[in-house]
Steps between C-alpha positions, in 0.01 A plus 500: 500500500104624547440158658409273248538153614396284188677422168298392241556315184844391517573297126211653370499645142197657307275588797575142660365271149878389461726409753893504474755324730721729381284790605469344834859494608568862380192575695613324815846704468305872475254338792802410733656819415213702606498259819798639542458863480201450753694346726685773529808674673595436874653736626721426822805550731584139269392600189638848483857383605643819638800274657548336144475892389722625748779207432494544143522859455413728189782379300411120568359235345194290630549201326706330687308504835327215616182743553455622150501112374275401733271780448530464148359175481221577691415909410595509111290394209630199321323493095526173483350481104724834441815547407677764644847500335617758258390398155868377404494226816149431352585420191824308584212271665350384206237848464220288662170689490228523750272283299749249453584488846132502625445192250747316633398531861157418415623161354753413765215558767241277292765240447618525870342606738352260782153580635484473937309205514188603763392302803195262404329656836564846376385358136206390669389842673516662166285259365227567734554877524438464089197263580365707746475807256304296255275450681 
């Protein structure tokens, strides 16, 4: 919020000797969460939703309107490594911990995931950007 724009060291563990994949997908979820906050609140004639307000009245609920769902997808923060049921819904679920969960994400992406291949002329200008510098 004081205008850092760098994030250092995601997966890193003892001052950067050790690195953890683990440790790099909870620290992508905190970095996209502060993302997130920085972003920060618009605040419009849309957003505010005085005729969504005004429909609904103080006894009403918001749920239901098509403006709270598709603010919601957009505005809320979604934990995505969390889980935000009460503990009993959590534990019907098999009690899956964060580590667990992190582990298993780390090995689906290693197993799974599909690099973008890059354009041999792009490929090529990195190359001599790189060759140029050791020059």
């Amino acid at each position: 919020m004081a205008g850092v724009n760098l994030i250092y060291g995601l997966g890193m563990l003892d001052l950067g000797m050790t690195f953890s994949y683990e440790q790099l997908i909870l620290d992508n979820e905190i970095a996209g969460n502060i993302n997130r906050t920085l972003r920060g609140v618009r605040v419009s004639d849309e957003t505010l939703a005085v005729d969504v307000i005004n429909k609904v009245g103080p006894a009403g609920t918001f749920l239901g309107e098509r403006h709270t769902v598709n603010y919601m997808k957009s505005e809320q923060s979604r934990a995505k490594l969390f889980d935000r049921h009460m503990r009993s819904k959590w534990e019907e679920a098999g009690s899956v911990s964060v580590n667990d969960k992190l582990n298993k994400i780390a090995k689906e992406i290693i197993n799974e995931h599909k690099p973008m291949t890059i354009d041999k002329d792009v490929l090529d200008k990195i190359k001599s950007i790189i060759d140029s510098v050791g020059k």
